[in-house]
C-alpha positions in Angstrom: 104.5 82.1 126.4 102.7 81.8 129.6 101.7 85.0 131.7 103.6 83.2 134.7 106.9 83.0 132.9 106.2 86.7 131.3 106.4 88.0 135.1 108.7 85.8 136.3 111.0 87.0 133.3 110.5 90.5 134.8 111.2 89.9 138.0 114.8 89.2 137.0 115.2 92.2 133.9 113.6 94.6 136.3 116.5 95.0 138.9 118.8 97.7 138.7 122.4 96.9 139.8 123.7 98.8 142.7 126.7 99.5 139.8 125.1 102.1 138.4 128.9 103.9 138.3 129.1 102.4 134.5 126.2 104.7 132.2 126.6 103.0 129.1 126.3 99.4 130.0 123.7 99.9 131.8 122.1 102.4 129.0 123.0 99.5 126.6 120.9 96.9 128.7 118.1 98.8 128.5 117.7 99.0 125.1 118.2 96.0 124.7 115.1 94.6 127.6 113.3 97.3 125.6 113.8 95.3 122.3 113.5 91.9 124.0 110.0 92.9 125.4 108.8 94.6 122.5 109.6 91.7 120.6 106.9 90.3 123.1 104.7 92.8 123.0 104.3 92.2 118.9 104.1 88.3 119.1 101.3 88.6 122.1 99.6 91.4 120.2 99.4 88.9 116.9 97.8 86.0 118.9 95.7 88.4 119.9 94.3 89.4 116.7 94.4 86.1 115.2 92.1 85.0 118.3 89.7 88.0 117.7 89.4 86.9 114.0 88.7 83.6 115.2 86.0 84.7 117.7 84.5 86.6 114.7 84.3 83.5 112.3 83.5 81.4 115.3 80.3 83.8 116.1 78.9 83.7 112.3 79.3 79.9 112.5 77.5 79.3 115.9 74.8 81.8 114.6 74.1 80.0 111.3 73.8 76.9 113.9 71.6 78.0 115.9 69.6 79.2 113.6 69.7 76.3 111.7 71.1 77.2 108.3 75.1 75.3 108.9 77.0 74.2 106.5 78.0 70.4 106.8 81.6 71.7 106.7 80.6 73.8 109.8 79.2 71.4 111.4 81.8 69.2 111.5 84.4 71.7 112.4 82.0 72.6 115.4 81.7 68.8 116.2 77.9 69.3 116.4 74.7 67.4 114.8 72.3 70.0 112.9 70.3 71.8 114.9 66.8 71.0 113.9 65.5 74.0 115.9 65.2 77.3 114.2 66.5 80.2 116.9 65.6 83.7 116.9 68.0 86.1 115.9 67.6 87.3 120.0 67.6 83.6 120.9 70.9 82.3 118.6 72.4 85.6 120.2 72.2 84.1 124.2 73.2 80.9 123.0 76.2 81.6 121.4 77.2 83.8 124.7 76.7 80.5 126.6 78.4 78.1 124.1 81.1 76.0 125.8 83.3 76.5 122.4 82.6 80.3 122.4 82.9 80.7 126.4 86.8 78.3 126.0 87.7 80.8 123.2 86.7 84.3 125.4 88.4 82.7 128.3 91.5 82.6 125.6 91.3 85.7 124.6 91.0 87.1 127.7 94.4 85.3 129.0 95.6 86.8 125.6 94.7 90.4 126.5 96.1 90.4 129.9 99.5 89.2 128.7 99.5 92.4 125.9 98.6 94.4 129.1 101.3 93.1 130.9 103.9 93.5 128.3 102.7 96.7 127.7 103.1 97.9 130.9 106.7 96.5 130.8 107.6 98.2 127.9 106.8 101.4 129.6 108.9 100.6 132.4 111.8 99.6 130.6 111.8 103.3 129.2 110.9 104.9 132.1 114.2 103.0 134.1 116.6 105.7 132.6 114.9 108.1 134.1 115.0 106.0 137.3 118.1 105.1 137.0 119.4 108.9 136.5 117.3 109.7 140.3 119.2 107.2 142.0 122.5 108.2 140.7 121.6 112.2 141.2 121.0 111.0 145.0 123.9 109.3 145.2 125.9 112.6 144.1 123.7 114.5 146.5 124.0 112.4 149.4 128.1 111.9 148.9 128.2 115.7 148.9 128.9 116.0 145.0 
């Protein structure tokens, strides 16, 4: 799931009816954004780790590249020709940072991250609209004269 759709999803779940007279249904529709975005929350947060385990194995294979010791199996899963150069452990370490295949997969995981932020946030809101919810009905009594 893209970010944009993530937001755009909340834009809609976020507002809160001007019905607020019926508790329950309202109640009930929370809990159940709460288990829709969690839902989220878990999926996003297991791409995430997947990706991180991937950057790991992706880092041990660019190092034994650059420091010349791949495997041909690596090598072709890297789509790269042996490198005939021998890296120091300093050296390997600046050119994996600068990789085009490590630099796409940060730039992954960094999408990644910012959609468990986002959910996470959400998830926080969702519980925290009860709460809202009982403020704006408390003015409502106040303000009526109740």
């Amino acid at each position: 799931m893209k970010k944009t759709e993530i937001i755009a999803a909340w834009k809609i779940d976020s507002r809160i009816d001007d019905k607020l007279d019926v508790d329950d249904l309202v109640l009930m529709r929370n809990m159940s954004l709460h288990s829709k975005y969690v839902e989220w929350l878990s999926h996003a947060e297991d791409v995430r780790r997947g990706l991180e385990v991937h950057r790991k194995n992706l880092w041990r294979k660019l190092y034994d590249y650059y420091r010349g010791a791949s495997t041909e199996e690596d090598l072709k899963e890297l789509g790269k020709e042996q490198n005939r150069r021998r890296l120091s452990k300093s050296d390997a370490n600046e050119f994996i940072e600068t990789d085009s295949i490590m630099i796409e997969l940060e730039r992954k995981l960094d999408i990644q991250l910012e959609k468990v932020r986002i959910l996470t946030d959400i998830v926080r809101q969702v519980g925290f609209r009860n709460n809202s919810i009982g403020n704006i009905m408390s003015w409502r009594k106040f303000t009526a004269g109740g």
